[in-house]
N, C-alpha and C positions, 0 to 999 in steps of 0.2 A: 782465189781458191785456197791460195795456200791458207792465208790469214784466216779464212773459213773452216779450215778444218783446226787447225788452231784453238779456234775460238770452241769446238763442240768437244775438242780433246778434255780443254781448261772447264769445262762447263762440265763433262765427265768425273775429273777429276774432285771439283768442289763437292760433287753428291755423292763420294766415295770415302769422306773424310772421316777418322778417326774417331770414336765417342773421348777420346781423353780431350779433344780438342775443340768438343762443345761445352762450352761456359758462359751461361744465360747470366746476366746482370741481376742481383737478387739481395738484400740484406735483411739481417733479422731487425727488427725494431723493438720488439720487451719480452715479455711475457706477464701478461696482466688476465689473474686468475678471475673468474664470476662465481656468485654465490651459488651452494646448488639450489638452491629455490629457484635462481632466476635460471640455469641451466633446464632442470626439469622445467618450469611451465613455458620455457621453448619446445622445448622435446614435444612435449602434450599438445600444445599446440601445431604444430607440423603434423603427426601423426594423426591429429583428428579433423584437421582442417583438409580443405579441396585443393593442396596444394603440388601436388604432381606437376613433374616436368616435364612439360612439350606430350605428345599423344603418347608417352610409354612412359614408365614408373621408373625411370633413373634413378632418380634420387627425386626426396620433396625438400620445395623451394622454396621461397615468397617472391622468386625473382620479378616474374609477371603482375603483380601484383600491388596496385596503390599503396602508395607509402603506410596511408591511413588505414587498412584493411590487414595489413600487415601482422601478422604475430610478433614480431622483432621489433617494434617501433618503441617500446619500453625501453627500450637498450640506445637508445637515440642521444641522450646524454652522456655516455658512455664512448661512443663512438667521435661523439662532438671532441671531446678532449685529447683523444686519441689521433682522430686524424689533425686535431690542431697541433699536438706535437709532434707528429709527422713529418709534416708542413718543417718544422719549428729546426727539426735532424737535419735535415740536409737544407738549409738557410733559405726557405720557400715562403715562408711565412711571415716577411716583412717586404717582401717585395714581389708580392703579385697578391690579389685574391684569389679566392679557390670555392669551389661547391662539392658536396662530396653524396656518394650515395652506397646502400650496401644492402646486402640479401642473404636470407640463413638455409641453410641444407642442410638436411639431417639423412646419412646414408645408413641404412641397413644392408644386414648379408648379400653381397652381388650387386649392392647397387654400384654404380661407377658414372664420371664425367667425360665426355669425348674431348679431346682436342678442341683449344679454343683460344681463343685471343681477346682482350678485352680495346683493343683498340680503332677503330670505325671515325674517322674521322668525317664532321658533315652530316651525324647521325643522332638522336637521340642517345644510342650506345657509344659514347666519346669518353676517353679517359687520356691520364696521362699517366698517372700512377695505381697502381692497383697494389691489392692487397689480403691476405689472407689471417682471418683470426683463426685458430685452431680451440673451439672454447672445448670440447671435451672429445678426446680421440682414443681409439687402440692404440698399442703399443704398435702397430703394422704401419707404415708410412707410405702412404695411400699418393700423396701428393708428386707432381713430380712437372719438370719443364720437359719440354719437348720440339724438336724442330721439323716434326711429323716426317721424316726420312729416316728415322731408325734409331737415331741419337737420345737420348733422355738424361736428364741429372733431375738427382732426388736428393731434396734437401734434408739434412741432419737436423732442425729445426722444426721438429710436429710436433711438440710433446704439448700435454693438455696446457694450454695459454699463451702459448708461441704465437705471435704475428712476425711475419714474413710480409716485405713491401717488395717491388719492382717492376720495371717499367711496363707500360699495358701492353704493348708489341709482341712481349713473349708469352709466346703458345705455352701451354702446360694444361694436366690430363688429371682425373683421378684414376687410377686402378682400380676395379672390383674387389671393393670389400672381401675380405675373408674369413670373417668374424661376427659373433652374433651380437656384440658390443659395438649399441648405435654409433656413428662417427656424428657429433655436432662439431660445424665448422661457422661461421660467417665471412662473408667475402665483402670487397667493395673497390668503388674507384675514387678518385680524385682528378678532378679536372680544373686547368689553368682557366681563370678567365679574361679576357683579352676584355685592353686598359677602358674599353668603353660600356665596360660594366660598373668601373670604378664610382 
């Protein structure tokens, strides 16, 4: 009994902890501007496309959506290079293969992202690395990790062309836009593939 109350004291205590002392694992990896041609006929397309998220208007996506059907798949050589220097930053990229995939959001005023985690192991939704382009944003920094108990750190890293990488496990949120300056962003993951893909 004693050890029992012990254990719900220490279990108490862990979900009572400090925000100075949530520090989600995160690094910037460049910032690599797009033209605005290829910004705008993203925008255009998201806006006029059937691209809404899930049965409410969050934010529009392509997440759902065959690669090929995709408004963003222009951008596919772009991301190729991108996530192969990735790979290349932290020494992943001579010593395993990898697959990678990614989805573009375009937020207007009030749109926001719930709490989410990109990691599902066993699932079609598998990653190891996740990542965020920031291609054209507010000055408002929307983006933010979260340990869904009250905790959050907001990364200094949104500025238009900012990618931000780390690991898929960590939950993180958008805020409700507050601005009538669409936020375009692109997201994606990367997954290890195990040696019998090789």
């Amino acid at each position: 009994e004693a050890s029992s109350k012990m254990s719900r004291k220490i279990h108490s205590q862990d979900l009572n902890y400090s925000t100075h002392n949530f520090k989600p694992p995160y690094w910037f990896h460049d910032n690599i501007k797009f033209s605005d041609d290829d910004i705008n006929k993203l925008k255009y397309s998201l806006l006029n496309g059937h691209y809404s998220n899930h049965d409410i208007e969050e934010h529009k996506t392509s997440f759902k959506y065959n690669f090929e059907n995709r408004p963003d798949k222009f951008l596919n050589l772009y991301y190729e290079n991108i996530v192969e220097n990735i790979t290349k930053n932290i020494g992943a990229f001579h010593l395993s293969r990898y697959k990678y995939t990614y989805w573009s959001q375009l937020y207007k005023r009030n749109s926001f992202h719930k709490a989410h985690g990109h990691f599902s192991k066993g699932t079609d939704f598998d990653a190891d690395i996740s990542w965020v382009h920031f291609l054209d944003v507010p000055e408002q920094k929307c983006f933010r990790f979260t340990d869904t108990i009250g905790n959050t750190l907001t990364p200094d890293e949104q500025s238009s062309g900012d990618i931000i990488c780390f690991p898929s496990w960590v939950w993180h949120e958008v805020v409700p836009l507050k601005t009538d300056y669409q936020r375009l962003v692109v997201a994606g993951n990367i997954v290890s593939l195990p040696f019998d893909w090789w």
